[in-house]
N, C-alpha and C positions, 0 to 999 in steps of 0.2 A: 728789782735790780736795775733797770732801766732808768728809773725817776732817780737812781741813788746816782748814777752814772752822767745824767744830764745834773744834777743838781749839783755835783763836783764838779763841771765845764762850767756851768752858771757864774758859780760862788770864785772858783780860782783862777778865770780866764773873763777878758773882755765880750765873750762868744753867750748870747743868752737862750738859753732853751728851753723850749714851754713845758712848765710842768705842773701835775694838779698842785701836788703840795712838798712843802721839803721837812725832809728826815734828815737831822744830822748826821745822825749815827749812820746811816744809810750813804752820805753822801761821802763821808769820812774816810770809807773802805776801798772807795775809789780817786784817792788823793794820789797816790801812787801811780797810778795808768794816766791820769792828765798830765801830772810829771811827766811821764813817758812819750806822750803825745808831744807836748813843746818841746823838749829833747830832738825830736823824731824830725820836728818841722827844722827848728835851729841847723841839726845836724845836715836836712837837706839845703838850706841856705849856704852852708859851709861850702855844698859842692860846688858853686854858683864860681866861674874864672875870673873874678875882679879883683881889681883894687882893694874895693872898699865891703869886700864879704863880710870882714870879721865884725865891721861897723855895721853892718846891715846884721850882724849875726845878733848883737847887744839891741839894738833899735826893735827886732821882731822880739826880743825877748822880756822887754821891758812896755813893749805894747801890747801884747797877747795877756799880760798881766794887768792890765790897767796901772802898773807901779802898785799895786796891793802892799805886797812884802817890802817895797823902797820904802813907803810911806811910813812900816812899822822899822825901817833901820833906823831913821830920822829922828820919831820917836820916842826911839828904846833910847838910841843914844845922847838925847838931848839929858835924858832923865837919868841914866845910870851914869853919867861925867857933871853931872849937876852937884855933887858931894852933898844933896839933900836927902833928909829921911823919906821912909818909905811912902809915908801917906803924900809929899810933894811931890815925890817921884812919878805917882798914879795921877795927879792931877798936871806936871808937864807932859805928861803922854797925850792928853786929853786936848791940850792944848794947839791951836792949827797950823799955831805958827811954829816956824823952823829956828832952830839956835845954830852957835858954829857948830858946835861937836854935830851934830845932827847935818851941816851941809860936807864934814870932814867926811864922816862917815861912810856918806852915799858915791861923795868922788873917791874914795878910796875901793867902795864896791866896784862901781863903774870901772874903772882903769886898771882892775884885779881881772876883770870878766874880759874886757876887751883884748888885754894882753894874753890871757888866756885863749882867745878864739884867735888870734894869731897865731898860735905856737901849735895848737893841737888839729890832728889829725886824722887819729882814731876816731869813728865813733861809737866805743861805748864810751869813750872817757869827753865825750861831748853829751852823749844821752843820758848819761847814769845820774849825773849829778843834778839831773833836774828833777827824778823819780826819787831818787834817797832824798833830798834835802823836802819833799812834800811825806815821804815815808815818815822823818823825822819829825813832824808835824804832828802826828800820830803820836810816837812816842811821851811827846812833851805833854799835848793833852793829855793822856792816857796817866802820868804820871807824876803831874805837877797841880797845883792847885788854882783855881780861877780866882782872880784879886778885887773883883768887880761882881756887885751885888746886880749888876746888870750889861748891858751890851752887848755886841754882836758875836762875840766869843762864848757866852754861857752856854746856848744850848747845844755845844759842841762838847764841855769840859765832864767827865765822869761817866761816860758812857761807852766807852772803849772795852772789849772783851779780846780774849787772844785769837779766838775766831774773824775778827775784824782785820786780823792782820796776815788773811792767807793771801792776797795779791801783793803784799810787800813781799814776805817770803819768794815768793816767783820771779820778780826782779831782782831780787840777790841772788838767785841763781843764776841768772840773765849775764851777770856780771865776769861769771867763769869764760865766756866767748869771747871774753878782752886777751886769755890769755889767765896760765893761775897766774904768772908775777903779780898780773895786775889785778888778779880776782881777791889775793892776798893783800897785796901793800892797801888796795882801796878801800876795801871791806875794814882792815883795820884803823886808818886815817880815818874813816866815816865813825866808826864804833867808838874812839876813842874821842874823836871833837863831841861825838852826842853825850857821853857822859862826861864832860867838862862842861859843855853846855847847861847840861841843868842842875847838876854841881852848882856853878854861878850865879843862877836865877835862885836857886832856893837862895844860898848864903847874901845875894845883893837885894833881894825884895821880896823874895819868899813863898811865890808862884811863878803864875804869869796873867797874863792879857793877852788878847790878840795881836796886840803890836810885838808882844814879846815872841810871840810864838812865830808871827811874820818876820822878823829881822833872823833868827836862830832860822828861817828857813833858807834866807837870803846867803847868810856866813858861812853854813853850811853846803851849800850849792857854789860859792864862790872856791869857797877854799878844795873843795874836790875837782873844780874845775883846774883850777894850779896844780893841784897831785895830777891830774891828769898830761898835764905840762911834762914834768919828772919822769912820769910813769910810760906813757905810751908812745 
């Protein structure tokens, strides 16, 4: 449980932790509590009396990730605004360099989250969205197909059982201490973008990749950050 737990900090944060060996599956279960954790950290930045918190709030969040999930906005979006078939699609993903749709993208992320860490001041509606949008992570693997005969996303894709998904469940429950309005409106805005979400990906390319599944983690984290906005 331990080696699953450091190998989720490993893989989904800049923070490296020694460990014999890694288990996907194992690391997979604990996607959700690293969410939780940069949430946790973000949210105490929030408290911070400055100016420039909410800047500083984007800045730690976008560093504790080494840009992981940025790099797959960039990506996804180069390739699905590319009006190319699928098999070019997989290979601008591949590709290191950045298109407009792809720098549109990321400022559009950026300036979605920043405005959002101005305006919000609860924090589950600061912590949540950073544990749901790695939850959904889960989901997508879990239920979408891998596009790629190889890379850093395969030994993740098919091995998901419902038992891997008891620390999500506990964070949605987490959510009820917001308040129900906000345990309702959230939970629903979260449930209904994740099935639009891979809705898209199957109908636009018909899995995903890593990059796919890093951007869907991104949009999904942004956009519950704004509900948050609304809501709290």
């Amino acid at each position: 449980m331990l080696t699953g737990f450091k190998n989720a900090i490993s893989f989904l944060t800049i923070v490296r932790l020694k460990s014999d060996n890694f288990d996907a599956k194992e690391a997979l279960r604990f996607f959700p509590v690293v969410g939780l954790l940069i949430g946790s950290f973000v949210f105490l930045i929030s408290l911070l009396d400055t100016a420039i918190t909410p800047l500083l709030m984007l800045i730690f969040s976008v560093i504790i990730t080494g840009g992981l999930h940025l790099d797959g906005v960039a990506d996804t979006a180069d390739a699905y605004f590319s009006g190319r078939s699928k098999d070019v699609m997989l290979e601008i993903m591949k590709d290191s360099r950045i298109g407009t749709m792809g720098v549109l993208a990321l400022i559009l992320i950026l300036i979605s989250k920043l405005y959002a860490f101005e305006n919000i001041k609860e924090s589950m509606a600061i912590i949540l969205p950073f544990a749901y949008s790695r939850i959904s992570m889960l989901y997508l693997i879990r239920d979408l197909k891998y596009l790629r005969d190889d890379g850093t996303g395969k030994t993740f894709f098919g091995r998901l059982e419902t038992k891997d998904f008891t620390l999500a469940y506990i964070i949605y429950f987490l959510s009820i201490f917001g308040g129900f309005g906000f345990f309702i409106i959230f939970n629903t805005v979260y449930f209904i973008l994740l099935t639009l979400l891979k809705s898209y990906h199957l109908k636009k390319i018909g899995g995903a990749t890593g990059d796919i599944i890093g951007a869907s983690c991104e949009v999904i984290e942004t956009v519950l950050l704004l509900t948050g906005v609304l809501i709290a």
